[in-house]
C-alpha positions as CSV (number, residue, x, y, z in Angstrom):
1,X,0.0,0.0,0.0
2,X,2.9,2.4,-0.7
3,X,2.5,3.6,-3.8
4,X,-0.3,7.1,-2.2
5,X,2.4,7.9,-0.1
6,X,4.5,9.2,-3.1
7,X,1.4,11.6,-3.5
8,X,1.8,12.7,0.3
9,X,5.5,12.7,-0.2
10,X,6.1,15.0,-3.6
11,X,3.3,17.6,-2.0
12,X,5.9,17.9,0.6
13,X,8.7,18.2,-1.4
14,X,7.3,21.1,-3.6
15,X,5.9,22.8,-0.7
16,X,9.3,23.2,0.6
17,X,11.1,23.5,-2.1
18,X,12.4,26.9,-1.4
19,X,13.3,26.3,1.6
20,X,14.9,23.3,0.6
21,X,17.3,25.4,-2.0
22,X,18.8,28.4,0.6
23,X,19.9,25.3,3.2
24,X,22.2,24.2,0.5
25,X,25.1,22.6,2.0
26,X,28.7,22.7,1.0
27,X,31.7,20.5,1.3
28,X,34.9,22.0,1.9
29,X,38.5,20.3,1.9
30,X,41.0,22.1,4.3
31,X,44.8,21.2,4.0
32,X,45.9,21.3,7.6
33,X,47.6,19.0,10.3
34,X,46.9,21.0,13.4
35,X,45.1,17.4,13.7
36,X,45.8,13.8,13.3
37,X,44.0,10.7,13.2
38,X,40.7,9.5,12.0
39,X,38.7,11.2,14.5
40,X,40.2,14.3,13.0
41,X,39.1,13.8,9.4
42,X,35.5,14.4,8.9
43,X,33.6,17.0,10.6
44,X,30.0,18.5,10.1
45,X,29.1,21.8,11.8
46,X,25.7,23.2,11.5
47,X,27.0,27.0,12.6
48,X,30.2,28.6,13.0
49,X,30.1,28.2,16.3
50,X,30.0,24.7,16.3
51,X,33.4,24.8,15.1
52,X,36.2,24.2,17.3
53,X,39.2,26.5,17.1
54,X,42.2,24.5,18.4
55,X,41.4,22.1,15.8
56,X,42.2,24.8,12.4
57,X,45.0,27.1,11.5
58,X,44.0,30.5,11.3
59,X,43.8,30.8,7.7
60,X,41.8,27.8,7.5
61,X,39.1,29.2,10.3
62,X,38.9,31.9,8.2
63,X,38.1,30.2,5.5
64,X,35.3,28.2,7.0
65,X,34.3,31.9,8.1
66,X,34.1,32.9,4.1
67,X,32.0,30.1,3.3
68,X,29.4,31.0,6.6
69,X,29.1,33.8,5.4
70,X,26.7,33.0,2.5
71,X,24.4,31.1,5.4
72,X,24.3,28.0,4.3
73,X,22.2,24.5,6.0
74,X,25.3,23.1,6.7
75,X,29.2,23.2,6.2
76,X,31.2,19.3,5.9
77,X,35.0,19.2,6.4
78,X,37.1,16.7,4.9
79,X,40.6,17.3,6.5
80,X,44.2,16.4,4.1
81,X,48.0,16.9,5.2
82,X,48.5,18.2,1.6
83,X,46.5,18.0,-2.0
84,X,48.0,14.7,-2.5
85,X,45.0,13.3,-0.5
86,X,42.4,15.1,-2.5
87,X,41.7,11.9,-4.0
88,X,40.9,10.0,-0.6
89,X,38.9,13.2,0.4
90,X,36.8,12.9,-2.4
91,X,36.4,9.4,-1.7
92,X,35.0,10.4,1.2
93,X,32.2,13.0,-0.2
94,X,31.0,10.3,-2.6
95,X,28.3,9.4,-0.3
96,X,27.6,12.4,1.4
97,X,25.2,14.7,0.8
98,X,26.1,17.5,0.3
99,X,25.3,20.3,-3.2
100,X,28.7,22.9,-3.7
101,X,32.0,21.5,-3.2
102,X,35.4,24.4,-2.6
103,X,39.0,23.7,-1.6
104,X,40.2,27.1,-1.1
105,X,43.9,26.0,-1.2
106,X,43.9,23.9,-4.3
107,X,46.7,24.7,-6.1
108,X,46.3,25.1,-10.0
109,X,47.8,21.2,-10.8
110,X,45.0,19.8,-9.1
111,X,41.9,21.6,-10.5
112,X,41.8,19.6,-13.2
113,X,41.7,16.1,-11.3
114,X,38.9,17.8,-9.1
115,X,36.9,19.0,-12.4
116,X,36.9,15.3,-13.9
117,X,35.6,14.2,-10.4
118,X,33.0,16.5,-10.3
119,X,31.7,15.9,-13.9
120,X,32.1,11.9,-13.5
121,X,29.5,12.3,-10.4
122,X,26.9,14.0,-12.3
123,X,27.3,12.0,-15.0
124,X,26.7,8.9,-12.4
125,X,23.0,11.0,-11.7
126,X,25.0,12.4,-8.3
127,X,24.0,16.3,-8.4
128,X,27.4,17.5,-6.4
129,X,28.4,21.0,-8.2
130,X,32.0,22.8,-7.6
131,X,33.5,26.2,-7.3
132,X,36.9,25.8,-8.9
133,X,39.1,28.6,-10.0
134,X,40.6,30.3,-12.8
135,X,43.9,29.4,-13.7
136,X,46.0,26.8,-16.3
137,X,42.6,24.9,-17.0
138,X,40.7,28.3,-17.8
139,X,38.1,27.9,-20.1
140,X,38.3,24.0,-19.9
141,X,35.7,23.6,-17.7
142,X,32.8,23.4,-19.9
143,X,30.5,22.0,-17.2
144,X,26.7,23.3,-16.2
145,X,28.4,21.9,-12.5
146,X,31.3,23.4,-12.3
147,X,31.2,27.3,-11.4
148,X,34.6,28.9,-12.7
149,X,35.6,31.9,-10.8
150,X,38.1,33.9,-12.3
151,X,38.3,36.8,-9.6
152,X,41.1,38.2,-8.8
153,X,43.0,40.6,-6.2
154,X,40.3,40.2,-4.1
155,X,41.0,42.7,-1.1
156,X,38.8,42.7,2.5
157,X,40.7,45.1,5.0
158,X,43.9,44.4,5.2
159,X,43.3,41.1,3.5
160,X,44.0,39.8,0.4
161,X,42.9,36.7,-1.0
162,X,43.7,34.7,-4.6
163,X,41.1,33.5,-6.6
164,X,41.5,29.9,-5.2
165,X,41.1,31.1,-1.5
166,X,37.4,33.2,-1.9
167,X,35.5,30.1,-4.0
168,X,34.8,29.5,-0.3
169,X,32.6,32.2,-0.1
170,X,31.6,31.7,-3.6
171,X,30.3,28.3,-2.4
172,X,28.6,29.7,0.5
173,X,26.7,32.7,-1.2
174,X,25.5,29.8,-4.2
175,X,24.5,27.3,-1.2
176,X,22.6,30.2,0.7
177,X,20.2,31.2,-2.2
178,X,16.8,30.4,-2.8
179,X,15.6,29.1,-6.2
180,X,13.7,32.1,-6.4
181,X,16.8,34.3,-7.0
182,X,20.0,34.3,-9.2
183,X,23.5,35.3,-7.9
184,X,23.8,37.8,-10.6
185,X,23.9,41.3,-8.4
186,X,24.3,39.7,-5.2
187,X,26.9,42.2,-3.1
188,X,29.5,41.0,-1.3
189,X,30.0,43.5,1.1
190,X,32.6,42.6,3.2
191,X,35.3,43.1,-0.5
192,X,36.5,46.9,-0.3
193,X,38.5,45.8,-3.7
194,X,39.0,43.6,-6.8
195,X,41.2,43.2,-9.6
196,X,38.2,44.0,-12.5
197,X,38.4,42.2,-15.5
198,X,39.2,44.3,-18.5
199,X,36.9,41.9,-20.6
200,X,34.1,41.1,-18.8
201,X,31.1,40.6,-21.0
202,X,33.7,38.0,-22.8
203,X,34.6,36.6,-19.3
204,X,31.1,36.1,-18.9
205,X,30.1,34.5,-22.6
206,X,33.7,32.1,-21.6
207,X,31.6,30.6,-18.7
208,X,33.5,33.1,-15.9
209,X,32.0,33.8,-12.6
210,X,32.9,36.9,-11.7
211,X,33.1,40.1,-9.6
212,X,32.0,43.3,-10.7
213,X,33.3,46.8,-9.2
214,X,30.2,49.4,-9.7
215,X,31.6,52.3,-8.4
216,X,29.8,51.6,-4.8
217,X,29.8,47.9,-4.2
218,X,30.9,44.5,-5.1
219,X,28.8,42.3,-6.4
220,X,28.6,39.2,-8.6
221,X,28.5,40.0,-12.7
222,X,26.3,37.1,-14.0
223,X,25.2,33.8,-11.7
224,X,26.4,31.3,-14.7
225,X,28.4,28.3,-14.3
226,X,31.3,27.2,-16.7
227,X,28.9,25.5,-19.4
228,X,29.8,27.9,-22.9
229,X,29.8,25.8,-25.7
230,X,26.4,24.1,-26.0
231,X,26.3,20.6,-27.7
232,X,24.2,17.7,-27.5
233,X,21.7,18.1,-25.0
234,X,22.9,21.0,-23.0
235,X,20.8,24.5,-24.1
236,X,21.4,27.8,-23.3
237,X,19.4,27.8,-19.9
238,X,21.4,25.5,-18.6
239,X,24.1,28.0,-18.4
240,X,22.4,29.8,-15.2
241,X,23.1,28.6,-12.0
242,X,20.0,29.1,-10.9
243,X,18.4,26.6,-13.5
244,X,21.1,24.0,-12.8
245,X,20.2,24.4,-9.1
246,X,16.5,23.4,-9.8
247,X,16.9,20.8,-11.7
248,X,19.4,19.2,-9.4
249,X,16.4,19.5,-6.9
250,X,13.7,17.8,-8.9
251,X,16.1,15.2,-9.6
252,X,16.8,14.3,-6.1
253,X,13.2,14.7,-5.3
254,X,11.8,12.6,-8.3
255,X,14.7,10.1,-7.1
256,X,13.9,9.7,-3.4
257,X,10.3,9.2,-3.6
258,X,11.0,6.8,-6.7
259,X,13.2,4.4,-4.1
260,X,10.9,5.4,-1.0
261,X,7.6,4.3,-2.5
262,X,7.5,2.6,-5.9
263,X,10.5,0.4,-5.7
264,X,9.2,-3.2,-5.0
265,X,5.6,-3.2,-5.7
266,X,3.6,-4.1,-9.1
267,X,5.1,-2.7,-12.3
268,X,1.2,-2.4,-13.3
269,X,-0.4,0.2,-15.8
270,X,-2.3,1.4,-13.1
271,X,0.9,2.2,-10.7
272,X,2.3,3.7,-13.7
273,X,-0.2,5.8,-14.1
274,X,-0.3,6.9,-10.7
275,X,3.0,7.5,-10.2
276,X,3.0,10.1,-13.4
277,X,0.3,11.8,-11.7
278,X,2.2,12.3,-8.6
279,X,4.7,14.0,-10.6
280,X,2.5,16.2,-12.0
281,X,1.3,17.1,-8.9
282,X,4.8,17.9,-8.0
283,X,5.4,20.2,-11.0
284,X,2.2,22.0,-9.8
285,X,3.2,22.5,-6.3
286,X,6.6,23.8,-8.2
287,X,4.7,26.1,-10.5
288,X,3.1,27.3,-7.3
289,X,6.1,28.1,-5.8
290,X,7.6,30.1,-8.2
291,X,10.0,27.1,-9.4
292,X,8.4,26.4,-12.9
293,X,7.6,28.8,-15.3
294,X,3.4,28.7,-15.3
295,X,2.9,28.8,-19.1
296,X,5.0,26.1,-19.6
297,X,3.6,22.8,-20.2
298,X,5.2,21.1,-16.8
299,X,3.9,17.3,-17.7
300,X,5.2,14.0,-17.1
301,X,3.7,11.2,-19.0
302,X,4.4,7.8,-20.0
303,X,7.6,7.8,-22.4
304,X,6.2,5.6,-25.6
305,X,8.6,6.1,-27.5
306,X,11.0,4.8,-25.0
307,X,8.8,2.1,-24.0
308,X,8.4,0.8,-27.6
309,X,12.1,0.9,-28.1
310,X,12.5,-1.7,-25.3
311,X,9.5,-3.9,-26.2
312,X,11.2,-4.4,-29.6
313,X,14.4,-5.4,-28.4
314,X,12.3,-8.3,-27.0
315,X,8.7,-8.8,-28.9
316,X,7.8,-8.4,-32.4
317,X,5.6,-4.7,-31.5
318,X,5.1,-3.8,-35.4
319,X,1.4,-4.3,-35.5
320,X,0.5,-3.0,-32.0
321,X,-1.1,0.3,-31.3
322,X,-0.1,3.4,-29.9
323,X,-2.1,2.4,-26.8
324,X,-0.9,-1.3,-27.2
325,X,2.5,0.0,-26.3
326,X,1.7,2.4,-23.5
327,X,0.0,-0.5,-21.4
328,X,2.8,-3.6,-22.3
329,X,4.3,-4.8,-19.5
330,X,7.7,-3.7,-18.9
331,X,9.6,-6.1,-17.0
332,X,10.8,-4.3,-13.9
333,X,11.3,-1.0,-15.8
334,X,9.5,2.2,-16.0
335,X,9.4,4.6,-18.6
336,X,8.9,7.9,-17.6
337,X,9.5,11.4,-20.3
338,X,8.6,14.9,-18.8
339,X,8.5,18.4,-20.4
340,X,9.4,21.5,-18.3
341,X,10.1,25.0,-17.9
342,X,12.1,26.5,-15.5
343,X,11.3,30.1,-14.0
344,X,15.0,32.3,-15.2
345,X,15.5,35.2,-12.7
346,X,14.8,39.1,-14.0
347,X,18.8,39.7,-14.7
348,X,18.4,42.3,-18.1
349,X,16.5,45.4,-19.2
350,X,15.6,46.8,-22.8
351,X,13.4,49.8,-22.1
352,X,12.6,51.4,-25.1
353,X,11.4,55.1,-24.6
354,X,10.2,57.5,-27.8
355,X,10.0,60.5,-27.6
356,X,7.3,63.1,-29.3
């Protein structure tokens, strides 16, 4: 009888959907051997109080105070003597949850073993996302979870920090906001001064994150990821991390209540049925809350066209009917095919004015 939970269970999720996206939480791995031992590896701290001092250097407490900064759910710590246990760290994170990954003292040879972490998780249906920074692997990236920040001479008091060092607070801004806003704009108000890009409207078409001066405050130039060449299935939406971040969320959510309450009972027509209409539900409780765009069609529905490619791997399907396909038995797999459209945040003006 578990199959009307999934009903109860995706009214939930959309409900608190929004919520759910500003308590992001973000992974961070901190070289430092102030401690030793497995006791001294993994930490999880819900505040930055929670964190005790004696067990950091001072650089790295302040850069668990960067990433705090953007108020996110939670903060987890994977601890290294040195980026030559990255690997093992990551290893670690693999099952985790967690949604922004930073190491704020990678150095440039290892960004690129990170990157091909990152995008070999997603592509295993994991929705981890990273902060990595500009450097040698520069326009490489090419990833909708991969945020490249290319920032430099970033200056806070008498502070200065590399590019490398503030994707902590990078990661904590992106893991504090709501899917109801983008980070383009957002001020970080704690930077007196940046090294501006002489180039940034090409920075930003390249797939850079970064920081704008504009004369007052600064603030983020675009919230895009490092996704600039489109290809395949990738579309120009997908560029904005904002999108990104909601599709990561109906993944998980479609996911969770899949294994929670359909996995095990009848692959019937009828359980098929209702589990598309639990969906649908779900993308109306998103529409509701501002996380689907409400002219879009936002529909799941059996996929046919998937289902009859399967069938005829195994049956001879040429002389059965639209609706012959839709209700064969499946075996222990279910097709499912949605069409969506995500709400985009207001980021650009044209305001035309003519004058008599």
């Amino acid at each position: 009888m578990g199959l009307p939970e999934i009903i109860i269970e995706f009214k939930a999720k959309a409900e608190t959907a929004i919520a759910r996206s500003e308590n992001g939480i973000v992974a961070v791995i901190l070289e430092d051997t102030t401690k030793s031992g497995d006791e001294f590896a993994s930490y999880r701290y819900n505040f930055e109080a929670d964190i005790v001092k004696a067990h950091w250097t001072t650089k790295n407490l302040d850069y668990l105070n960067k990433v705090f900064m953007g108020t996110p759910h939670r903060v987890i710590v994977e601890r290294v003597a040195s980026g030559a246990e990255y690997e093992t760290a990551l290893a670690r994170l693999k099952n985790k949850a967690w949604n922004w990954l930073c190491i704020p003292g990678i150095a440039d040879e290892n960004v690129g073993m990170v990157k091909d972490w990152i995008i070999a998780q997603r592509a295993a249906k994991k929705t981890f996302k990273a902060v990595l920074p500009s450097g040698e692997t520069a326009n490489k990236f090419n990833n909708e979870g991969i945020v490249e920040f290319a920032t430099a001479g970033i200056k806070v008091g008498t502070k200065s920090y590399t590019t490398a060092e503030y994707c902590a607070r990078i990661a904590g801004l992106l893991a504090g906001l709501p899917l109801t806003e983008s980070a383009t704009y957002q001020v970080l108000a704690e930077v007196d001064s940046i090294t501006e890009s002489t180039t940034p409207d090409a920075d930003i078409d390249a797939g850079k994150f970064i920081l704008i001066d504009d004369g007052e405050k600064i603030k983020v130039g675009r919230g895009i990821n490092s996704l600039a060449t489109l290809s395949g299935d990738k579309t120009e939406d997908m560029k904005k991390i904002k999108i990104i971040d909601g599709m990561d969320l109906m993944r998980d959510d479609i996911r969770a209540a899949f294994e929670n309450n359909y996995i095990g009972i009848n692959n019937s027509y009828d359980n098929k049925v209702m589990f598309v209409a639990a969906i649908n539900q779900y993308f109306d409780g998103l529409v509701n809350q501002g996380v689907l765009y409400g002219e879009g069609p936002n529909e799941a529905d059996i996929d046919v066209t998937a289902q009859r490619d399967w069938l005829a791997q195994k049956y001879d399907i040429s002389e059965y009917s639209e609706d012959q396909i839709r209700k064969a038995k499946t075996g222990s797999f279910v097709f499912v095919a949605a069409d969506v459209t995500f709400c985009d945040a207001i980021e650009d003006l044209r305001f035309g004015i003519s004058m008599n």
